[in-house]
C-alpha positions, -999 to 999 in steps of 0.1 A, spaced: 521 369 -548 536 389 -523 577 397 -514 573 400 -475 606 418 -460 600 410 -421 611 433 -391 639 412 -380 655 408 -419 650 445 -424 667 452 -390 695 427 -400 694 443 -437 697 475 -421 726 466 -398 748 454 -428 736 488 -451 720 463 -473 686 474 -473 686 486 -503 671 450 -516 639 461 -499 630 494 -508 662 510 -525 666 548 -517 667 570 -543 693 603 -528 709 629 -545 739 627 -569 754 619 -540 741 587 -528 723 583 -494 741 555 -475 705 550 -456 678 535 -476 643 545 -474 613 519 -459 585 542 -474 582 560 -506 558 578 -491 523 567 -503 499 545 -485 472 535 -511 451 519 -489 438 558 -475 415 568 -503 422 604 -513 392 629 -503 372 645 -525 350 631 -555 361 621 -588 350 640 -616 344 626 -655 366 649 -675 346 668 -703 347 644 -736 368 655 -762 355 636 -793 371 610 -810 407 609 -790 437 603 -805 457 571 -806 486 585 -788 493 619 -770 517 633 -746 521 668 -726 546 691 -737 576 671 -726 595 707 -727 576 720 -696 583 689 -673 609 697 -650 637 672 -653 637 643 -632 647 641 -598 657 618 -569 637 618 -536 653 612 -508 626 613 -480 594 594 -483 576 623 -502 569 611 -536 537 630 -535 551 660 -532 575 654 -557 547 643 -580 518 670 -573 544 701 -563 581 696 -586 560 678 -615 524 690 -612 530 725 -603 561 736 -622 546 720 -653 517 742 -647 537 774 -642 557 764 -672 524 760 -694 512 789 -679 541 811 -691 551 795 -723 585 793 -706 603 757 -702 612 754 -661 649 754 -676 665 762 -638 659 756 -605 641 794 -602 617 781 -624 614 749 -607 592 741 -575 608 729 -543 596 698 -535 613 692 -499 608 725 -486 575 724 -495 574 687 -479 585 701 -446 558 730 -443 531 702 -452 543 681 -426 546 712 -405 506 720 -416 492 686 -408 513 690 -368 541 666 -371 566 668 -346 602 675 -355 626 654 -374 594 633 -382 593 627 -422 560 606 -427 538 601 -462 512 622 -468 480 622 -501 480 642 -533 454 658 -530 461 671 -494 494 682 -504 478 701 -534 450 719 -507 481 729 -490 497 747 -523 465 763 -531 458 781 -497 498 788 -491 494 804 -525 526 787 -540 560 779 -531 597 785 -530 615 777 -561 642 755 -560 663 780 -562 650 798 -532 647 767 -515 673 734 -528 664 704 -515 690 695 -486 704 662 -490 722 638 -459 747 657 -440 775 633 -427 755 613 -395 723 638 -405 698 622 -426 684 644 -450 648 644 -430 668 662 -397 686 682 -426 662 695 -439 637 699 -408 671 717 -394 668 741 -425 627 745 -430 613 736 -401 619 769 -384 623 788 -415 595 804 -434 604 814 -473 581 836 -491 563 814 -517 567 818 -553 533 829 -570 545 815 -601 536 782 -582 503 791 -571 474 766 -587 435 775 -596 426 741 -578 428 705 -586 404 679 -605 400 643 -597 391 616 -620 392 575 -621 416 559 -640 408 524 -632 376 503 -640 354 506 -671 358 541 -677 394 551 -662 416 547 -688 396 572 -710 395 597 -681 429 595 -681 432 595 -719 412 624 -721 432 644 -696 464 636 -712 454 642 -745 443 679 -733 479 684 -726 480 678 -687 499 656 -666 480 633 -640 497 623 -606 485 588 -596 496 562 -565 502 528 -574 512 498 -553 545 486 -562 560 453 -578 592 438 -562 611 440 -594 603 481 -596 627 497 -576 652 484 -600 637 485 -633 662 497 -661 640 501 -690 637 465 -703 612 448 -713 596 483 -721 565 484 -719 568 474 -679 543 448 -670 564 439 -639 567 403 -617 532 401 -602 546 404 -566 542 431 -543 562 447 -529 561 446 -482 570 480 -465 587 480 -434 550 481 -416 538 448 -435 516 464 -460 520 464 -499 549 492 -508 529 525 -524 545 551 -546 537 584 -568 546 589 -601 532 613 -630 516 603 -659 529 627 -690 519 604 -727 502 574 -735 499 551 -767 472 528 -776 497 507 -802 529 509 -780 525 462 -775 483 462 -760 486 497 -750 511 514 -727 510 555 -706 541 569 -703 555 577 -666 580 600 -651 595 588 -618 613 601 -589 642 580 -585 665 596 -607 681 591 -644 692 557 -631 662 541 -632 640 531 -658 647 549 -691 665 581 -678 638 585 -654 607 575 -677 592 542 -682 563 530 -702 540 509 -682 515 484 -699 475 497 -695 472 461 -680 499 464 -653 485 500 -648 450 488 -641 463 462 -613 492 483 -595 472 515 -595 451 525 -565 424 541 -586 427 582 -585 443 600 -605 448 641 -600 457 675 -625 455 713 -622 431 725 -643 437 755 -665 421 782 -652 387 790 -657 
């Protein structure tokens, strides 16, 4: 089943400031009066490159989880760039963390997602004030050859400023404005795997239970915007969710646990739309749900070689 939000209801949603029951925004502490149409992922464009069996690590374990300690904490998005908050604020700071045996504690430990979301945008020859989705695994290309980016610190995500959405904001900030990247951000590369059909959900296992977190686009449920936790695991309404360009509602999220005995099996999540949602930001989704709302790839950094 599908929950279709037409032009002309999402205009007169918008109108009233009650678009929020189609794709709720998810702003800073202090909340965006606009609400977003995209997240930011269309799953229909399969990400480039080939997918890669991770190497076997034995028997694996019935339940395992990254070093919650070096996740950064969770955020809020407020522009449609949940990739980049997935692959650069949780990828790539949990890989510096890892790297350094130091927890990303403050925002100078922390990667900037929305600067870093400008100078993709900026790499791929979008025109001003334009904030459009993007892929993982482009965005990740972009790290790699920038060799990093700004911390948080260096770089704070801008939110709305009065009748400035937080896309001019922060195009007025970044878009003319280059900041030195951090090389404690800078990545060896990136690996692909499955983690749908027959053998996903032990490429993803495997990963996981190495100690690295796997960014992944799903397509998303109507009821997923505004999960709060319960029933945990999620195993959501069965009806997607339209975008504002008639096409199922896509989304990036980070995959940090999983556990095999959690009801049939369920992979812990962390999320982008702040401590509000979910379980402080987290959810546990059901291996079953995962299988139908993913679009199949799943990404890490590697350690390096």
């Amino acid at each position: 089943m599908q929950l279709r939000i037409g032009r002309r209801q999402m205009l007169a949603l918008a109108a009233a400031g009650a678009l929020g029951a189609a794709l709720p925004a998810c702003g800073t502490d202090d909340e965006e009066p606009y609400e977003l149409t995209s997240y930011g992922y269309d799953s229909d464009v399969s990400e480039p490159g080939a997918p890669e069996t991770p190497k076997p690590l034995g028997r694996l374990p019935a339940a395992a989880s990254v070093k919650t300690e070096w996740l950064p904490p969770v955020g809020r998005q407020t522009m449609p760039n949940c990739f980049v908050w997935a692959t650069v604020y949780g990828l790539a700071t949990f890989h510096a963390a890892r790297k350094s045996a130091t927890a990303p504690s403050t925002p100078a430990r922390r990667a900037g997602p929305d600067y870093a979301y400008i100078r993709y945008q900026l790499a791929n020859k979008l025109t001003e004030n334009t904030c459009k989705g993007g892929q993982m695994v482009k965005c990740l290309n972009w790290l790699q050859d920038n060799g990093g980016t700004p911390s948080l610190a260096a770089a704070p995500n801008i939110g709305r400023r009065k009748s400035t959405t937080s896309c001019e904001a922060n195009w007025a900030d970044y878009g003319s404005r280059t900041i030195d990247p951090d090389p404690m951000f800078a990545i060896p590369g990136h690996k692909l795997i499955r983690i749908t059909g027959p053998d996903g959900l032990n490429n993803l296992r495997t990963v996981i239970a190495k100690g690295l977190p796997v960014a992944f686009g799903v397509n998303l449920y109507s009821d997923f915007p505004r999960y709060r936790g319960t029933p945990s695991p999620y195993v959501g309404n069965g009806q997607w969710m339209i975008n504002a360009s008639g096409k199922k509602a896509g989304h990036v999220m980070v995959i940090t646990g999983y556990d095999d005995n959690k009801s049939a099996g369920a992979v812990r999540i962390q999320n982008s739309f702040g401590k509000r949602w979910g379980e402080q930001g987290f959810m546990w989704m059901a291996y079953e749900t995962l299988a139908k709302m993913a679009q199949g790839t799943g990404v890490f950094i590697p350690d390096p070689a």
